[in-house]
PDB file of N, CA, C and O in Angstrom, chain B, residues numbered from 101:
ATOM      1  N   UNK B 101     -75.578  21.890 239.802  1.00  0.00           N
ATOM      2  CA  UNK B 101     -74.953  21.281 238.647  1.00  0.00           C
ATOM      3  C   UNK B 101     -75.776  20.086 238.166  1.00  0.00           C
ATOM      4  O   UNK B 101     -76.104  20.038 236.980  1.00  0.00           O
ATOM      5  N   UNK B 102     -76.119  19.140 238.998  1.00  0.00           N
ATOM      6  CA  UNK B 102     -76.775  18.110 238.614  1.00  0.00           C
ATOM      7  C   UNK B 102     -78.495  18.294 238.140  1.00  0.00           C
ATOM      8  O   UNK B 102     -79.137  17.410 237.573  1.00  0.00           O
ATOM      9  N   UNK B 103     -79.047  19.698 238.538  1.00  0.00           N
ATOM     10  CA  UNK B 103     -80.162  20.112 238.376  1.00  0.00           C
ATOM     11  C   UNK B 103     -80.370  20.546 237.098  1.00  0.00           C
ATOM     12  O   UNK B 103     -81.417  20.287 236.505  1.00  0.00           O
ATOM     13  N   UNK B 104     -79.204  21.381 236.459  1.00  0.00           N
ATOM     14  CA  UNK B 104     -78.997  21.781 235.268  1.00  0.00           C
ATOM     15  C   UNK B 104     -79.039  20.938 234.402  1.00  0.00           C
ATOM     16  O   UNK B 104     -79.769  21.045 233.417  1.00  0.00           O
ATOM     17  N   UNK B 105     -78.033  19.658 234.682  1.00  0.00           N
ATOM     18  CA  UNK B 105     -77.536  18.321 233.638  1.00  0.00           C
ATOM     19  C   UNK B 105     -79.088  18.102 233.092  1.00  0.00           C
ATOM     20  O   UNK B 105     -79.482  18.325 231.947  1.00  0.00           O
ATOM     21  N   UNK B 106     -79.948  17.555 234.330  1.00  0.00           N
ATOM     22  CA  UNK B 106     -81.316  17.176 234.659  1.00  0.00           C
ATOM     23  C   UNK B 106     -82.557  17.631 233.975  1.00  0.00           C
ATOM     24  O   UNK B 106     -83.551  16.963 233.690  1.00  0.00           O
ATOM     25  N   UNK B 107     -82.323  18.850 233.772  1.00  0.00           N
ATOM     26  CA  UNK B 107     -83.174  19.999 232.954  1.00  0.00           C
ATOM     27  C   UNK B 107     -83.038  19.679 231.390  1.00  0.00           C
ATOM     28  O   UNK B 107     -83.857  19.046 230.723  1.00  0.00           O
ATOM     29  N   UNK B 108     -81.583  20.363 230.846  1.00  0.00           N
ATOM     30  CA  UNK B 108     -81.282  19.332 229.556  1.00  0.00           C
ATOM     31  C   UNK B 108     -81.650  18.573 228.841  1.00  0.00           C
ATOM     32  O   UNK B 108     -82.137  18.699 227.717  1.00  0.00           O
ATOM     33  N   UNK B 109     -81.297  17.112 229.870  1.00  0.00           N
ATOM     34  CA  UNK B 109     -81.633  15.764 229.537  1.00  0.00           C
ATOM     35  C   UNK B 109     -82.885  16.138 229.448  1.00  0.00           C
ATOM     36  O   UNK B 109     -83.042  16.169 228.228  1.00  0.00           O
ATOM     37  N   UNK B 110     -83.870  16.439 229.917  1.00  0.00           N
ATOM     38  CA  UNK B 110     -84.913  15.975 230.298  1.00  0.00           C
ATOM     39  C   UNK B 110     -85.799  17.147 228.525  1.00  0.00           C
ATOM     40  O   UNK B 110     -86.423  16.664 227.580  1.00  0.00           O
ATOM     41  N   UNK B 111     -85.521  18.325 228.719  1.00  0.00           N
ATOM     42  CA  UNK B 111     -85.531  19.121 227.362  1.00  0.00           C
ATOM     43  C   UNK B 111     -85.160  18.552 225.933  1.00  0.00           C
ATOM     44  O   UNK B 111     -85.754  18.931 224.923  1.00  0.00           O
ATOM     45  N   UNK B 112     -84.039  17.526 225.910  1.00  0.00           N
ATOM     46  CA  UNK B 112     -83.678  17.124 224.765  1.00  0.00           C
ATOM     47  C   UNK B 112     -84.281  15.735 224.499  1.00  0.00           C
ATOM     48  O   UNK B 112     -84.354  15.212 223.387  1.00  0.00           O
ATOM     49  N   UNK B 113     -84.675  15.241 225.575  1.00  0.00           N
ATOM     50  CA  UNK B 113     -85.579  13.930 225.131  1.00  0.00           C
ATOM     51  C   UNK B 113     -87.058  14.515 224.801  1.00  0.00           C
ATOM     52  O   UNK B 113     -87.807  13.841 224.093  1.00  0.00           O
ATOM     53  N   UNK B 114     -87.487  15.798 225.327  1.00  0.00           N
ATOM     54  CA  UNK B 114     -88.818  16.075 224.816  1.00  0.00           C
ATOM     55  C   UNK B 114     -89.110  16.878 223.438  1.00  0.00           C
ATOM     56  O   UNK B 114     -90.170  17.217 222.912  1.00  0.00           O
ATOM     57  N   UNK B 115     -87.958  17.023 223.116  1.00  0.00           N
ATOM     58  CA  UNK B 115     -87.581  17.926 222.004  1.00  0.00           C
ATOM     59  C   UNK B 115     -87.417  16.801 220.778  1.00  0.00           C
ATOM     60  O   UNK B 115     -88.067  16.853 219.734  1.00  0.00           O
ATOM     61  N   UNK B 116     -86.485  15.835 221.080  1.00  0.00           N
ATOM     62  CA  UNK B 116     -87.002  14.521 219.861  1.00  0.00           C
ATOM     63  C   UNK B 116     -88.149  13.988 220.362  1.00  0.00           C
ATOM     64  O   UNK B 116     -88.801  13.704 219.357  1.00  0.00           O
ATOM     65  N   UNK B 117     -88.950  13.602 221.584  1.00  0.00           N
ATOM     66  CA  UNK B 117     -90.094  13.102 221.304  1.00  0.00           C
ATOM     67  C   UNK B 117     -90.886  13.853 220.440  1.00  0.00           C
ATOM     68  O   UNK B 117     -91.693  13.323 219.676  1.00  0.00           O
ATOM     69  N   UNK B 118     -90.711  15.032 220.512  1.00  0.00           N
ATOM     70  CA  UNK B 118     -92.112  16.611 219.784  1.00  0.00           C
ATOM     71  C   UNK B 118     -91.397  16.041 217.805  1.00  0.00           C
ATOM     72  O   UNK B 118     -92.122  16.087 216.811  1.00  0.00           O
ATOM     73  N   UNK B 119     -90.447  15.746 217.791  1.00  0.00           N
ATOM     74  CA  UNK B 119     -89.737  16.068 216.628  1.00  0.00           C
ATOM     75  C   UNK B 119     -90.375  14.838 215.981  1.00  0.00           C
ATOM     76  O   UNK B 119     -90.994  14.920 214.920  1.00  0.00           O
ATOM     77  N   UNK B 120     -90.146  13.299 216.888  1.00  0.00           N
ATOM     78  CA  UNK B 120     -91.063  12.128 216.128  1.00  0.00           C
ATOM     79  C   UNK B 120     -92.355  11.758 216.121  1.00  0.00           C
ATOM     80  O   UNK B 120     -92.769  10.763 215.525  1.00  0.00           O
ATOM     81  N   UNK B 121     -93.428  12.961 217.136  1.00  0.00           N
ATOM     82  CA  UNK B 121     -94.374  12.724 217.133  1.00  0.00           C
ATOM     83  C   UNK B 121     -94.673  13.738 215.733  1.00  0.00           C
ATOM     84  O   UNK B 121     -95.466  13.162 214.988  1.00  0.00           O
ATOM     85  N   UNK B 122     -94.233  15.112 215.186  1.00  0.00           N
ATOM     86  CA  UNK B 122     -94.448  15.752 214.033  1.00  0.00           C
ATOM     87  C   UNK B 122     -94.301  14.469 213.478  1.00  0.00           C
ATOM     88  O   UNK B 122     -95.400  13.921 213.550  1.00  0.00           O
ATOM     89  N   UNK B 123     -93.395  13.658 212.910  1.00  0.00           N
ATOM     90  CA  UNK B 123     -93.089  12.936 212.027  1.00  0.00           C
ATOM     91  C   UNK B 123     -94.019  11.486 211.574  1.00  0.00           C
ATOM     92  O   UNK B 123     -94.191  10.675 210.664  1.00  0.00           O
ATOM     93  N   UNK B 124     -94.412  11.830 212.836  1.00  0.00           N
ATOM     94  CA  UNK B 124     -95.031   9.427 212.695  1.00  0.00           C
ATOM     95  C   UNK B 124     -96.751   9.773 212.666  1.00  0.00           C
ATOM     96  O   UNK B 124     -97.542   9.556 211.749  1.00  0.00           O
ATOM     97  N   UNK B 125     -97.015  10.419 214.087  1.00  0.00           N
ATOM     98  CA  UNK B 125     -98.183  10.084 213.862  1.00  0.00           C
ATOM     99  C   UNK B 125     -99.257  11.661 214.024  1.00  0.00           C
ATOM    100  O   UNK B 125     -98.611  12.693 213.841  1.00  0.00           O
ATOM    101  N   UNK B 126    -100.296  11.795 214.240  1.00  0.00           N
ATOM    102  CA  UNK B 126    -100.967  12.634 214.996  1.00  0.00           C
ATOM    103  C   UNK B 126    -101.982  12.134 215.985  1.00  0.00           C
ATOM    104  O   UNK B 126    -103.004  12.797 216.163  1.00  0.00           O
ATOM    105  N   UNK B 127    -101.789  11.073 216.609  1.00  0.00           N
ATOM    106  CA  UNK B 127    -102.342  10.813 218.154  1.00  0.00           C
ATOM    107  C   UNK B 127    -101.890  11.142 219.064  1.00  0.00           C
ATOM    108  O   UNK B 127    -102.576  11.377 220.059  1.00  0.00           O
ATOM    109  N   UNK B 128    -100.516  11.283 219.046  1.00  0.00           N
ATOM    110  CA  UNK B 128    -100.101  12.016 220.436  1.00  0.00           C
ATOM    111  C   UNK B 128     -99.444  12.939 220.241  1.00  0.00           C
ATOM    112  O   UNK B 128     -98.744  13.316 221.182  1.00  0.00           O
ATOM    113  N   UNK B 129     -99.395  13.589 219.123  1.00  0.00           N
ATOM    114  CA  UNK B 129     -99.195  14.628 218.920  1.00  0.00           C
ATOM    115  C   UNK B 129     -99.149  15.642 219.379  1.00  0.00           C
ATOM    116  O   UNK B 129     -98.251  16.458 219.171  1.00  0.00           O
ATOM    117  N   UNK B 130    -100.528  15.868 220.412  1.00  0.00           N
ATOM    118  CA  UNK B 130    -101.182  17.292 221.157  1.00  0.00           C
ATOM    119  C   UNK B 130    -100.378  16.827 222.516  1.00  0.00           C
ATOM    120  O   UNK B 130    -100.287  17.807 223.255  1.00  0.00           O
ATOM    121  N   UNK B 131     -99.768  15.669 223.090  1.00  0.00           N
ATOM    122  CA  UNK B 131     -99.551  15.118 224.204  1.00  0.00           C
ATOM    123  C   UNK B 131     -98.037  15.960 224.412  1.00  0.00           C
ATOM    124  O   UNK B 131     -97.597  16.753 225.244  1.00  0.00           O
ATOM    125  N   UNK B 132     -97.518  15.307 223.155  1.00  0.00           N
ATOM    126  CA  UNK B 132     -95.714  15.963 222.502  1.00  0.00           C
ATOM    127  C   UNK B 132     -95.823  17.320 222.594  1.00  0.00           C
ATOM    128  O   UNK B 132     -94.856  17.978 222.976  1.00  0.00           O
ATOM    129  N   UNK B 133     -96.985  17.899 222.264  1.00  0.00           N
ATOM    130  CA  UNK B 133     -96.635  19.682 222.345  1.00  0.00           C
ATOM    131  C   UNK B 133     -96.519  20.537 223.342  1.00  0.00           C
ATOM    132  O   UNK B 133     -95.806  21.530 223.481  1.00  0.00           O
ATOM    133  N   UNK B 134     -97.685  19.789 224.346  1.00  0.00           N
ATOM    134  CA  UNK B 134     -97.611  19.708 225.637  1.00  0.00           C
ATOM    135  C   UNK B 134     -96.564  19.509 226.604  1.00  0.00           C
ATOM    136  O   UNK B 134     -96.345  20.143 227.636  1.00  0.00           O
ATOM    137  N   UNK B 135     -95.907  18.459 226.074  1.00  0.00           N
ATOM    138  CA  UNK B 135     -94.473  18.161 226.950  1.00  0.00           C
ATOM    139  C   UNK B 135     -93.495  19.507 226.406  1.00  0.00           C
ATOM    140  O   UNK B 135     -92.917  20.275 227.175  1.00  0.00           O
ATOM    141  N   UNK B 136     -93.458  19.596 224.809  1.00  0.00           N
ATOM    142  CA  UNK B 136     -92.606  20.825 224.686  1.00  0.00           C
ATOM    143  C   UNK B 136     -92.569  21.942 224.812  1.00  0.00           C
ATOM    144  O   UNK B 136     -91.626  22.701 224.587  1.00  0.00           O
ATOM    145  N   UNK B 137     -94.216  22.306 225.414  1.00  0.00           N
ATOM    146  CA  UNK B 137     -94.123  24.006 225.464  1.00  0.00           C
ATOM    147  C   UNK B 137     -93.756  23.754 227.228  1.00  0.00           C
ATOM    148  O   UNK B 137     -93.516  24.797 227.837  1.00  0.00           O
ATOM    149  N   UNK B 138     -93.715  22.682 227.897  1.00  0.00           N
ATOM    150  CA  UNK B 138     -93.311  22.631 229.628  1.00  0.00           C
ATOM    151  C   UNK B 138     -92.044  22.893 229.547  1.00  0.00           C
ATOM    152  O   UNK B 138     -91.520  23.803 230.191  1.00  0.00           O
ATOM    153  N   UNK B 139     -91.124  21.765 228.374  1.00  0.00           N
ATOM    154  CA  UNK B 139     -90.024  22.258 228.104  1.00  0.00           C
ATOM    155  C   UNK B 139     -89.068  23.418 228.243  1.00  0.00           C
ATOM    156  O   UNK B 139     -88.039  23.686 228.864  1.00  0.00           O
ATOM    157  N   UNK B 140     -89.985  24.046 227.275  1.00  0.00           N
ATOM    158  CA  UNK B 140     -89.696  25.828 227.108  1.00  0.00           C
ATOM    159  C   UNK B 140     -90.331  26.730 228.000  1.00  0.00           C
ATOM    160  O   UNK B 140     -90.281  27.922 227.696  1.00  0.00           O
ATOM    161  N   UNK B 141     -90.956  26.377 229.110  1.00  0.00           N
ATOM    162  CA  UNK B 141     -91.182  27.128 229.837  1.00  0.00           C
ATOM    163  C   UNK B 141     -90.425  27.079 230.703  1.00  0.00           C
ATOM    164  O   UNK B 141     -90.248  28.101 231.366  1.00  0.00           O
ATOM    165  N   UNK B 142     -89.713  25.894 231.011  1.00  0.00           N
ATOM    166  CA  UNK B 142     -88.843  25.694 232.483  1.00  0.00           C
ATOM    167  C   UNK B 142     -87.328  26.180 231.663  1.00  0.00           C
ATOM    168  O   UNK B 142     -86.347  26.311 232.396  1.00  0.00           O
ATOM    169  N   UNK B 143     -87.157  26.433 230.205  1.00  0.00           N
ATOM    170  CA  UNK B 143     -85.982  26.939 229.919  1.00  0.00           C
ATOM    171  C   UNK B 143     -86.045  27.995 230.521  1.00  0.00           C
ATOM    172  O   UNK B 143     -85.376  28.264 231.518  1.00  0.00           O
ATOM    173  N   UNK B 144     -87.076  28.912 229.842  1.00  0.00           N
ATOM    174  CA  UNK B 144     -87.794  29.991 229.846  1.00  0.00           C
ATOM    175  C   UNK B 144     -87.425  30.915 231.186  1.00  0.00           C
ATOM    176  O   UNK B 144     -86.863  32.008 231.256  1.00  0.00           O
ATOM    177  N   UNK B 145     -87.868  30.201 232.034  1.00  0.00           N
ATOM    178  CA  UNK B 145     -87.907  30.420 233.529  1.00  0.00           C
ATOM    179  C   UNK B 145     -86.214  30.546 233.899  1.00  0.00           C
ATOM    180  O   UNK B 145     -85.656  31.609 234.168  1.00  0.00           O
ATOM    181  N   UNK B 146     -85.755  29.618 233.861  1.00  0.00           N
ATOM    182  CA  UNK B 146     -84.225  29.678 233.841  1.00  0.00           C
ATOM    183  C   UNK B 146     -83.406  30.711 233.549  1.00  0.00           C
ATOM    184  O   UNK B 146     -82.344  30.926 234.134  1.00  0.00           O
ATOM    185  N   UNK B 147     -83.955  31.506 232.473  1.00  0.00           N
ATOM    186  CA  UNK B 147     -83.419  32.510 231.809  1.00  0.00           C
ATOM    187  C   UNK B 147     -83.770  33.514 232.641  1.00  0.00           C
ATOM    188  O   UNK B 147     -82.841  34.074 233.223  1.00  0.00           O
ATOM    189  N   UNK B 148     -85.194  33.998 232.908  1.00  0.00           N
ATOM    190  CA  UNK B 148     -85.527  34.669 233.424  1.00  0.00           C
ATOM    191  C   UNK B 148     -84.880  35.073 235.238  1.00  0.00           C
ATOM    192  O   UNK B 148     -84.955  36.064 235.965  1.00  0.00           O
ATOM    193  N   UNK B 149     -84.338  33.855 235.350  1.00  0.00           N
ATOM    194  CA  UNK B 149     -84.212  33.960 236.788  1.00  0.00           C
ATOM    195  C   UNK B 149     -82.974  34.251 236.729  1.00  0.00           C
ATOM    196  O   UNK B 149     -82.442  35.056 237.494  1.00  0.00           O
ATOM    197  N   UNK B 150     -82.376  33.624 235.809  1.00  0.00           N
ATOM    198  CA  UNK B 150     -80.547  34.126 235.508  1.00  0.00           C
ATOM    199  C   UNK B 150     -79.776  33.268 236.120  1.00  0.00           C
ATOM    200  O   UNK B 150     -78.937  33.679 236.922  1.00  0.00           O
ATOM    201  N   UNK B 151     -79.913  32.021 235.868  1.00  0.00           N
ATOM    202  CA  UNK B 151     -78.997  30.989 236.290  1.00  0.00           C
ATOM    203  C   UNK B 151     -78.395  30.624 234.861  1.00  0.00           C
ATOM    204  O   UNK B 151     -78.958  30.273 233.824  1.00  0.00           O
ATOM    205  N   UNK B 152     -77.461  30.765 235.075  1.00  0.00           N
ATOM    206  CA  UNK B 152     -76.219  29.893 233.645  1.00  0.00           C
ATOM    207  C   UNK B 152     -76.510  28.916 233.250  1.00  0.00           C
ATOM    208  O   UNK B 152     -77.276  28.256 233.952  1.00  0.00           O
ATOM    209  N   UNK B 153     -76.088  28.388 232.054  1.00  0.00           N
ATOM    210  CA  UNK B 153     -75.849  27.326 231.525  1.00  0.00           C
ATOM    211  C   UNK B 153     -75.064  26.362 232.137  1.00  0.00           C
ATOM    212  O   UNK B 153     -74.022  26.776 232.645  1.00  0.00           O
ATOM    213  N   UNK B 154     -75.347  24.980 232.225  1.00  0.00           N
ATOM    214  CA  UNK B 154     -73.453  24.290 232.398  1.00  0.00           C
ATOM    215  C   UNK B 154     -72.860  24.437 231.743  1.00  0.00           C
ATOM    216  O   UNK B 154     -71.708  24.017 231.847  1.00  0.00           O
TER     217      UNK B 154
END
């Protein structure tokens, strides 16, 4: 349960970082995309393995 919460959190802060790095600048831009395709891979994985949502 707390692994899940963890995952989330951690997905939705990289998901507005990716969202204000599109927006502000392009220096860290490639850094933000990076964090969001890890993002979506550890969703990704989740799915694949078949663990639920909270």
């Amino acid at each position: 349960m707390e692994y899940t919460t963890m995952l989330w959190t951690i997905f939705t802060i990289l998901l507005i970082l990716w969202l204000l790095g599109m927006v502000s600048s392009y220096t860290l831009g490639g850094f933000i995309h990076i964090l969001l395709l890890m993002a979506i891979a550890v969703m990704l994985i989740r799915i694949i393995q078949g663990r639920k949502p909270a």
